[in-house]
KEPA-777151 format. One record per residue (C-alpha): z, x, y; residue in three letters. Coordinates in pm, whole numbers, plus 32768, in hexadecimal, padded with zeros to 4 digits. Each point is the difference from the previous one (the first is absolute). Layout:
<recs>
      w      u      v    aa
      Z      X      Y   ALA
...
</recs>
This chain:
<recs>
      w      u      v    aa
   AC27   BFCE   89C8   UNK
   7F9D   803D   7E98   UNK
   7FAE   816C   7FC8   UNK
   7F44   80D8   7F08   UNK
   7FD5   814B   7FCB   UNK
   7E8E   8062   801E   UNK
   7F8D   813D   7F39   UNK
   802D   816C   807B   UNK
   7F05   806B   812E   UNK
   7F06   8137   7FC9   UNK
   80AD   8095   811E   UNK
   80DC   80AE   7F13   UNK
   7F0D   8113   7FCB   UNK
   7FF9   805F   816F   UNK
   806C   8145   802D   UNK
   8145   80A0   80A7   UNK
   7FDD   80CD   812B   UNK
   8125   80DA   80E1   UNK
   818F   7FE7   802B   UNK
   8068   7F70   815F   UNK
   814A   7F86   8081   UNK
   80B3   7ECD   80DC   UNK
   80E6   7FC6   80F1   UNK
   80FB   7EB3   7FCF   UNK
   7FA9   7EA5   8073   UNK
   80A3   7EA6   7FE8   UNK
   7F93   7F9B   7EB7   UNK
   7F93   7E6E   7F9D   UNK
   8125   7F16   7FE9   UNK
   806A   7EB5   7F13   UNK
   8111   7FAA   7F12   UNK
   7FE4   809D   7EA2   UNK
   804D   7F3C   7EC3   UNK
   8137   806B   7F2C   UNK
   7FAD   8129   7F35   UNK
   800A   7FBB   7E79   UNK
   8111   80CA   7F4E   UNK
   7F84   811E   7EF4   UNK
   80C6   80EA   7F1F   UNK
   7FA2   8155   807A   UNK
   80BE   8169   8019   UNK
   80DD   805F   8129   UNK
   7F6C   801C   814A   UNK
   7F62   8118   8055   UNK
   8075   80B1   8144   UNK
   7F5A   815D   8090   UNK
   80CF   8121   8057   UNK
   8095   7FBB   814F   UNK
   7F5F   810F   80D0   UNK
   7EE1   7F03   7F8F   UNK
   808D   7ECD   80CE   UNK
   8037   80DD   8169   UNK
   7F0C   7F71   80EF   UNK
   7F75   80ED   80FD   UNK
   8057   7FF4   8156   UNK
   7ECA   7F76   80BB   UNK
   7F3B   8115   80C9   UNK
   804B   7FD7   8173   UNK
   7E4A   802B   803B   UNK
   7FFF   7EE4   7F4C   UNK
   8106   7EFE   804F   UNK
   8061   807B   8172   UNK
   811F   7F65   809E   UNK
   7FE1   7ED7   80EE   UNK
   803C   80DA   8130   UNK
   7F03   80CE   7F80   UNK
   7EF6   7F0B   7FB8   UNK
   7EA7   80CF   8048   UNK
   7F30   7F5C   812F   UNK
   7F1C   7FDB   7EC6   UNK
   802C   7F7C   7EBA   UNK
   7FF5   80F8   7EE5   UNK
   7F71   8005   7EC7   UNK
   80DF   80EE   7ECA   UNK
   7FA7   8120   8001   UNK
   8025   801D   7E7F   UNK
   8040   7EFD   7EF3   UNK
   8186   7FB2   7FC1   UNK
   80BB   804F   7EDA   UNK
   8029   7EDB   7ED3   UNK
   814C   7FDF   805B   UNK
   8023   7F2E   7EC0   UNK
   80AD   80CD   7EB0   UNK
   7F1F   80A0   7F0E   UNK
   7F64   7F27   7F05   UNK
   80A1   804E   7EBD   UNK
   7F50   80C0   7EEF   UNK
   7EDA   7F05   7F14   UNK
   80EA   804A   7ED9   UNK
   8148   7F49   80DB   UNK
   7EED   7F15   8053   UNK
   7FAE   7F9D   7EDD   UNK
   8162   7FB6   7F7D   UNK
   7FEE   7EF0   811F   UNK
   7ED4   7F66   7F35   UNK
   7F4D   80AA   8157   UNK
   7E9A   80A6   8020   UNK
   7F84   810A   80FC   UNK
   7EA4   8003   8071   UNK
   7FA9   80FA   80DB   UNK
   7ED3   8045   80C5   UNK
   7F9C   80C1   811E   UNK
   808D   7F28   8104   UNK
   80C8   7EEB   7F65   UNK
   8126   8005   7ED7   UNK
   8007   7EE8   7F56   UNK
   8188   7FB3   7F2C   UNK
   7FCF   7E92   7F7D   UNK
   806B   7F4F   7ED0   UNK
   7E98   7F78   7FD2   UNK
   7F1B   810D   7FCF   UNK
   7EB5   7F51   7FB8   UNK
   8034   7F55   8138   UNK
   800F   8147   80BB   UNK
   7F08   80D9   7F9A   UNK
   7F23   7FF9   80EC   UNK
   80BA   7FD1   814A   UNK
   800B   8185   803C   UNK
   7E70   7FBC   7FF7   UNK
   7FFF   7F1C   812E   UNK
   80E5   8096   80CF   UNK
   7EEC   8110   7FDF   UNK
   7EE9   7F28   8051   UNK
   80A3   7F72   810B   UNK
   8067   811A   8096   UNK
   7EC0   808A   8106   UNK
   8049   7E86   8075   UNK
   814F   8044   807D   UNK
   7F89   813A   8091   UNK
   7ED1   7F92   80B2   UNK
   80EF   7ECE   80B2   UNK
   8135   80F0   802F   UNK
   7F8E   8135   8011   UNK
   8056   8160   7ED6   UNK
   8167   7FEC   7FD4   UNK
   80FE   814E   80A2   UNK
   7FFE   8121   7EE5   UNK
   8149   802A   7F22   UNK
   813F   806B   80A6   UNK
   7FEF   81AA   7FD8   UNK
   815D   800A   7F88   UNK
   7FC1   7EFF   7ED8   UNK
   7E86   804B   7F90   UNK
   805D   7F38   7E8F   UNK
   80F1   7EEC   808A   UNK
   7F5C   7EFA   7EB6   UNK
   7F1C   7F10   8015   UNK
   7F2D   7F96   8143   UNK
   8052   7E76   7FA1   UNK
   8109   7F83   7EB4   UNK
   7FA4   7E91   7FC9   UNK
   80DA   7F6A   7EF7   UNK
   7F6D   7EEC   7F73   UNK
   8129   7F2A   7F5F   UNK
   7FC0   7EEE   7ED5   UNK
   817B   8005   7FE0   UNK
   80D8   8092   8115   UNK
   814F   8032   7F3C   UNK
   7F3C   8120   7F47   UNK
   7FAD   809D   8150   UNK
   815D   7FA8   807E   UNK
   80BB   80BC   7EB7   UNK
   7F11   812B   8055   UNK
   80AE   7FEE   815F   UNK
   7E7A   7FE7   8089   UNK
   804D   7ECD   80A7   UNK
   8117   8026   8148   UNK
   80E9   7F34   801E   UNK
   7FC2   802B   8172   UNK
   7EA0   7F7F   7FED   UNK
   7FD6   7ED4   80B8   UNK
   7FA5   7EB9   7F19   UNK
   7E74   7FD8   7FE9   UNK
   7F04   7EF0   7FDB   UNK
   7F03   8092   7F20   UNK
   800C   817F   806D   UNK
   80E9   80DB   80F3   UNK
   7F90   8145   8098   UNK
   80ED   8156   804F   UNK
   7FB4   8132   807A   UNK
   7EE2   8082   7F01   UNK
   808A   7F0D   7EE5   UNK
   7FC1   7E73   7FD6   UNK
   8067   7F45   7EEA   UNK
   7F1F   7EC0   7F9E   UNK
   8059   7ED2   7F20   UNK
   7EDA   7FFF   7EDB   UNK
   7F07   7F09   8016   UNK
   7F1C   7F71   7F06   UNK
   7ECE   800B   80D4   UNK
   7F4B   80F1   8044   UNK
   7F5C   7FF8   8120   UNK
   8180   7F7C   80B1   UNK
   80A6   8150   7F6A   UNK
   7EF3   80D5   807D   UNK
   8015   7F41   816A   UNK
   8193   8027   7FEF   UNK
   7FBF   8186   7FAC   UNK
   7F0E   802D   80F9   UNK
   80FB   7F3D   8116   UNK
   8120   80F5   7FB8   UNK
   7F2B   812F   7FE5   UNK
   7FA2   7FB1   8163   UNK
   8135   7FE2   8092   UNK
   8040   818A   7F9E   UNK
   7EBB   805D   8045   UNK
   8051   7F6D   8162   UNK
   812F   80A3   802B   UNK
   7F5C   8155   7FFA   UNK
   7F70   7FFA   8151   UNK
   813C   7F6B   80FA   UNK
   8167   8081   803E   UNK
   80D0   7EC1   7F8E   UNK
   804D   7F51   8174   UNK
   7E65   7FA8   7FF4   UNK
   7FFF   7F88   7EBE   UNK
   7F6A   7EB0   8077   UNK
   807B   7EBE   7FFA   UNK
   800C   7F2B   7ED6   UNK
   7F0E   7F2F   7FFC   UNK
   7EFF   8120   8056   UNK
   809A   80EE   7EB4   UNK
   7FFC   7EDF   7F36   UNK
   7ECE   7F6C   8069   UNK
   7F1B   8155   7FFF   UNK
   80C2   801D   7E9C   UNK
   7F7D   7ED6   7FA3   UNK
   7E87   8046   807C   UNK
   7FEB   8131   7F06   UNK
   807F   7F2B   7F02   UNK
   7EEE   7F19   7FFC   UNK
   7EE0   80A7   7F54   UNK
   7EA8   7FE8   7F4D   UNK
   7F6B   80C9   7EEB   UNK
   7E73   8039   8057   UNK
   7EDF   7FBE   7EC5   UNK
   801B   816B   7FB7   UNK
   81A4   7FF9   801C   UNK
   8031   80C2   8149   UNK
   815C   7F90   808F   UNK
   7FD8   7F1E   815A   UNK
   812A   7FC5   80C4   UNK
   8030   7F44   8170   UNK
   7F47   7ED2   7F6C   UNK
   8036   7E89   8026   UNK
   7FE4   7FBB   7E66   UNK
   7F76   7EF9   7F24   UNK
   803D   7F2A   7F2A   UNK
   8077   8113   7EEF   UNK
   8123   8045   80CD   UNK
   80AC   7E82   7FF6   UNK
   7FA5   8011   7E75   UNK
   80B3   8144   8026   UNK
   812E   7F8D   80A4   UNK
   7FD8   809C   8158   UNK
   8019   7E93   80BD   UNK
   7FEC   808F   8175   UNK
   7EE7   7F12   8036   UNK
   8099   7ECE   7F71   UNK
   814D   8033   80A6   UNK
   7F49   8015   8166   UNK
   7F37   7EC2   7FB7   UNK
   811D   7F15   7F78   UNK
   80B9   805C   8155   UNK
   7EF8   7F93   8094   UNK
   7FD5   7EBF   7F5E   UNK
   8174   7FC3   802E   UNK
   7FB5   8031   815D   UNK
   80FE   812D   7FEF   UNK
   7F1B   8135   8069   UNK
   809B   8126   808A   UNK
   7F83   8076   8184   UNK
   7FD3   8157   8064   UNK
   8131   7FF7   80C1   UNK
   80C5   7F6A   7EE3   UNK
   7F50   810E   7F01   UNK
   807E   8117   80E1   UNK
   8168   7F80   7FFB   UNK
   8002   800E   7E5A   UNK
   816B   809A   7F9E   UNK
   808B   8077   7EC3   UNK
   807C   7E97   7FA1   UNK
   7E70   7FAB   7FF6   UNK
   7FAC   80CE   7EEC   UNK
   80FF   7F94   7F2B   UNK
   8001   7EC3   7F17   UNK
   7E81   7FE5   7FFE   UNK
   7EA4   8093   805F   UNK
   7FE9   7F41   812C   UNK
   8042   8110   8126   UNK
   7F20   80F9   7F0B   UNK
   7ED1   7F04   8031   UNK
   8028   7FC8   8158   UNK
   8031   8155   8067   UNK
   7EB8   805D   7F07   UNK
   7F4C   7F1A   80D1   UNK
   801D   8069   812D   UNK
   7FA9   8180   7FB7   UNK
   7EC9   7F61   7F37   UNK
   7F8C   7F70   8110   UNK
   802C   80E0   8109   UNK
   7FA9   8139   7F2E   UNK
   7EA9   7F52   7FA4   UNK
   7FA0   7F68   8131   UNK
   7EF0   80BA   80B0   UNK
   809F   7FCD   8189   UNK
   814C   804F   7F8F   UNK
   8017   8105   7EDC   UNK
   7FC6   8122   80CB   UNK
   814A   7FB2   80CE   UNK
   80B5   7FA1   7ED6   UNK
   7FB4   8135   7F4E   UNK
   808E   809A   8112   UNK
   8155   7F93   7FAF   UNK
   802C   80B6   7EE6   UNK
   8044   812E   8112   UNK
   8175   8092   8024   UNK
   808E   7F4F   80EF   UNK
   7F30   7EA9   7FF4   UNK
   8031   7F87   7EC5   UNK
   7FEC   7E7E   801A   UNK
   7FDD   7FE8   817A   UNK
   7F2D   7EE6   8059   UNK
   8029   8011   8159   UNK
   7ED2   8108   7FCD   UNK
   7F14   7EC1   8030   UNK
   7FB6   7F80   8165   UNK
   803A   7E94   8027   UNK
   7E96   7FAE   7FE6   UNK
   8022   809C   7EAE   UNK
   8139   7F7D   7FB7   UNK
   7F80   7E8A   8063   UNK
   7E9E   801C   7F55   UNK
   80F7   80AD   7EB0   UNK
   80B1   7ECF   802D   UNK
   7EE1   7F15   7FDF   UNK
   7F6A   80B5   7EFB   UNK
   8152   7FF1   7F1D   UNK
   8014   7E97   7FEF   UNK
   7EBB   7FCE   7F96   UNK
   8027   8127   7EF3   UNK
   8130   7F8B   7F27   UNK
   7F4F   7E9B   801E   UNK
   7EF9   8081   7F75   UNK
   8068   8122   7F38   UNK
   7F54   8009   7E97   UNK
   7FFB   80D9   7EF9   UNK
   7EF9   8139   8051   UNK
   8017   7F7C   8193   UNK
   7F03   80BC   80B8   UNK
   80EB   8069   813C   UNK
   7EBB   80B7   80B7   UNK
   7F04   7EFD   7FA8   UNK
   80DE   7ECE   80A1   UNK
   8080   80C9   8139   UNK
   7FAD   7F24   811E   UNK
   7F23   8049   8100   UNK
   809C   7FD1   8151   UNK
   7F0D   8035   80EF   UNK
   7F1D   7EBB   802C   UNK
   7E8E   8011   7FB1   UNK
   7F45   7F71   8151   UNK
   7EE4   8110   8010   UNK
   7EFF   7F26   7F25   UNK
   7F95   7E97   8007   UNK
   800A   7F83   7EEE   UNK
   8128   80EF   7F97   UNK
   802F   805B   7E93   UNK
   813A   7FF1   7F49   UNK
   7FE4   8118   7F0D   UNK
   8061   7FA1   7E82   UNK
   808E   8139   7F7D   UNK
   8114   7FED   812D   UNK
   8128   7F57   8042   UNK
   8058   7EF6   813F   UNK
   7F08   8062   8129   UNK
   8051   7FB3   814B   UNK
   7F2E   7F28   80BF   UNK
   805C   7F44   8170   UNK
   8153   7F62   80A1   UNK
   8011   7EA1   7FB5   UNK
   8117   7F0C   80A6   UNK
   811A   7F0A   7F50   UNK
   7F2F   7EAE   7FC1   UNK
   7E9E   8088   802E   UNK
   7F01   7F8B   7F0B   UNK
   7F5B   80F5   7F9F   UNK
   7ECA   8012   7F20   UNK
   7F78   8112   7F12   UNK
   7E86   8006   7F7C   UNK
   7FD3   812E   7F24   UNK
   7E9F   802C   7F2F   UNK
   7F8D   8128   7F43   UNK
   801B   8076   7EA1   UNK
   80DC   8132   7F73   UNK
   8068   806F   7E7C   UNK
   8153   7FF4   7F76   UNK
   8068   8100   7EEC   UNK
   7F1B   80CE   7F63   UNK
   809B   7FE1   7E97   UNK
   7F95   7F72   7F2A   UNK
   7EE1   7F97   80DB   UNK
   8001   7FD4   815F   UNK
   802D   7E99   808A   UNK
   7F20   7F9B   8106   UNK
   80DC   7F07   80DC   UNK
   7FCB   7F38   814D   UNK
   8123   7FC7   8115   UNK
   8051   7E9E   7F31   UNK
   805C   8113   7EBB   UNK
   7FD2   7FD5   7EAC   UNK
   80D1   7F4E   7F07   UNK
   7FE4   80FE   7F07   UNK
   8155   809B   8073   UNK
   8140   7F7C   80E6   UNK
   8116   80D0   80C7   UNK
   80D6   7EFF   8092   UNK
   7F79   7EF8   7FA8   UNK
   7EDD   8008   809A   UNK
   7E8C   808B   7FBA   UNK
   7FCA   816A   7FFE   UNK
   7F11   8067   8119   UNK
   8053   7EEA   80CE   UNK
   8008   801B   8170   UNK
   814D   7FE9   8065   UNK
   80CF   8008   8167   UNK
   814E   803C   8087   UNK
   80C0   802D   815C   UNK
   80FA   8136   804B   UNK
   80D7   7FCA   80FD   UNK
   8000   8061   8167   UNK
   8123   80D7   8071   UNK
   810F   7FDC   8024   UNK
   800B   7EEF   7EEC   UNK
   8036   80BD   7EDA   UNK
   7EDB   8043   7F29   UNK
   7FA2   7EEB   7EFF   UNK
   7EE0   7F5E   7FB1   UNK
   7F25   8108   7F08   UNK
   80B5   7F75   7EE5   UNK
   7FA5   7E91   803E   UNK
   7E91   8014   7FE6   UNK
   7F23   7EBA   804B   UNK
   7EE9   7F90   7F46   UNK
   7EA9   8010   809D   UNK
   7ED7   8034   7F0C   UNK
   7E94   7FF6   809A   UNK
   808A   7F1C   8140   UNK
   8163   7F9F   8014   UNK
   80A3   7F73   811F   UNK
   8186   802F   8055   UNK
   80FF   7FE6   810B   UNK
   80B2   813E   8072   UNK
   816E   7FE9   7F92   UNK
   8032   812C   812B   UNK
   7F99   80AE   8101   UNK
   7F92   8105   7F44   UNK
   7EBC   80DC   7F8B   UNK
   7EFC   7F7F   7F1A   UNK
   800B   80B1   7ED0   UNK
   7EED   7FDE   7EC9   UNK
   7FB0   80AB   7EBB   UNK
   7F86   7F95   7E97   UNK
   80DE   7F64   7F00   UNK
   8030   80F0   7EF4   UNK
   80F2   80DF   7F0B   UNK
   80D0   80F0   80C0   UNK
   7FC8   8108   7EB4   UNK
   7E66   7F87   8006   UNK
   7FAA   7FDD   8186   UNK
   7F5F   8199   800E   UNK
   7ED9   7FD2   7F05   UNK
   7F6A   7EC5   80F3   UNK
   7ED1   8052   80B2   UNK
   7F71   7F46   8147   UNK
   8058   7F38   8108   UNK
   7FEE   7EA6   8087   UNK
   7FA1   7FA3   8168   UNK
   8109   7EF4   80A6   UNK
   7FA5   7F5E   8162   UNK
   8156   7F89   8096   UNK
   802A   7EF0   80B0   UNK
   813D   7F6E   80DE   UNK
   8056   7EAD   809F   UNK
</recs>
């Protein structure tokens, strides 16, 4: 992917707020690229009272046969059990800036490309608090323990290597690689991919503020919830919006979530639930793969209107990750739902707007298929039944930069798949216990359209359209169904 840097966001000018702390997390993994070798002065080591690491308190990590009936959360913020940043004078004889703000020190060997990362962690901090709740004060016996987060942001590592600011003992790293309240991030030159990678570490600390270690999560959830903060938006007047499916500005940016999800797909290589809840270490390292997957499948559950109340939930002590929270009918209707997401996943997808409706429309006759929704259930229909669909009406499409008045054949002014949007279309989901397919295979109909079943299954319809443009429609159409 060719990549350019894009010109520094106003968000620079966003003001700093209060000091907080974190507890340690597993960081992001991947395989760094050999450091390039600079002259620079002997490294520089703190006193060695500096490098003691405190014993852990016993309220906070209790031992196994001690484990509480319920989980804690820390009861203060832990120590940086990292050494002492060296004075901006030894810095600088490194070739090595300091930026400091209120919540995040910057070191990096590229200033200009750092300026205003102290900025955004700022902005996005009431986000993190809202979804995780106000981090644990400051430990009472170290009120001024440094910096809440250290993020060194490394152009080349030798520098930060000779400064002894990167450990030897720090495992190798993709793109970025999180510790305790440090993280260390290869430089980018895009800017909207550094700010994502900034954002991603900053979460994993900001994470690790409200669980004792053991309920960290597992993997895919750190990474994955990691990866949802990452992905961001600035609004027309610059406000900071995080938890978003992005646009297009994020592939020009290099954050390639999207693209990675829908070449697997192509490739016929997409990733389950079950499969994206077995991710290991050996996933996130090489390439961005496990990152997109495991981005996904927080997107999708975290915006879905059924579901994002229970997945919120998991970012409890104790549950972190734990998908056995959803009842098989959620689990099989999640399921469902998933394939026909990453088939269809876009740029800007609208997660709410597409949810599918599972409960089948049978009250009215004729009954309406609604054009700002997703797949609408309709009636069971048998393996080898013809079955016919009549659907009449008008409904608009869009509202910018005029609204498009459209009938259930569409209009050819715009194509998702393919095919015409607002064109009536159908599919089958599968009775159970045959797994769930059939939402992602979807059958043209238009104003009549006749079929044969490919199941026994239920009738599913909605309007062909955008997954990022199906909420500004308006109407309905009226379908008459009719079976052999």
């Amino acid at each position: 992917m060719t990549r350019s840097a894009p010109p520094p966001h106003p968000a620079a000018s966003l003001v700093v707020a209060a000091l907080l702390g974190a507890l340690a997390l597993p960081g992001c993994t991947g395989e760094a690229p050999p450091p390039p070798v600079v002259d620079a002065p002997a490294p520089w080591k703190p006193p060695a009272a500096d490098l003691d690491e405190p014993k852990p308190s016993p309220v906070m990590f209790p031992a196994v046969d001690e484990e509480p009936e319920e989980p804690l959360r820390p009861v203060a913020q832990p120590r940086d059990r990292e050494p002492p940043l060296p004075s901006a004078a030894r810095l600088a004889a490194f070739g090595l800036t300091r930026i400091d703000g209120d919540r995040l020190t910057v070191v990096t060997d590229r200033p200009e490309h750092a300026e205003t990362l102290p900025a955004l962690i700022d902005a996005a901090w009431p986000a993190w608090v809202d979804y995780f709740g106000e981090p644990p004060p400051r430990r009472a016996d170290a009120p001024d323990d440094g910096p809440l987060m250290t993020a060194f942001l490394m152009d080349e590592p030798d520098r930060f290597r000779s400064a002894g600011l990167l450990p030897d003992d720090l495992p190798p790293f993709l793109t970025g690689r999180q510790r305790g309240r440090r993280f260390w991030m290869y430089d980018v030159e895009e800017d909207y991919f550094r700010r994502a990678l900034t954002l991603h570490e900053a979460t994993h600390v900001f994470m690790g503020l409200h669980v004792d270690r053991r309920d960290a999560g597992p993997l895919w959830y750190l990474e994955g919830m990691a990866e949802r903060f990452g992905a961001h938006r600035f609004q027309p007047d610059d406000t900071l919006t995080v938890r978003v499916v992005p646009g297009e500005e994020a592939a020009a940016g290099g954050w390639d979530r999207i693209e990675r999800v829908r070449a697997d797909v192509a490739a016929n290589a997409a990733l389950s639930l079950d499969q994206i809840a077995r991710l290991t270490d050996a996933d996130f390292l090489g390439d961005d793969r496990g990152y997109a997957w495991a981005w996904a499948l927080c997107a999708f559950l975290d915006g879905h209107p059924a579901y994002r109340g229970t997945f919120r939930s998991l970012a409890e002590p104790g549950r972190r990750g734990d998908l056995s929270v959803f009842t098989p009918e959620q689990r099989r209707q999640i399921e469902a739902e998933w394939r026909t997401f990453v088939t269809e996943l876009t740029p800007s997808y609208d997660v709410a707007a597409n949810a599918v409706q599972f409960r089948p429309t049978l009250a009215q006759v004729p009954a309406p298929v609604f054009a700002e929704r997703g797949w609408q259930a309709f009636d069971s229909v048998r393996a080898g039944q013809e079955v016919t669909v009549k659907a009449f009406g008008r409904f608009t499409l869009a509202e910018e930069p005029k609204p498009w008045e459209s009938t259930a054949d569409g209009i050819s002014v715009d194509y998702h798949r393919g095919r015409r949007i607002g064109e009536v279309q159908a599919a089958v989901l599968a009775d159970a216990p045959a797994p769930p397919v059939g939402l992602a295979e979807p059958i043209p109909v238009g104003a009549e359209g006749t079929f044969v079943a490919p199941r026994d299954g239920t009738l599913y319809l909605r309007i062909n359209d955008r997954p990022d443009r199906r909420a500004d429609n308006r109407g309905t159409v009226g379908v008459l169904v009719e079976r052999d």
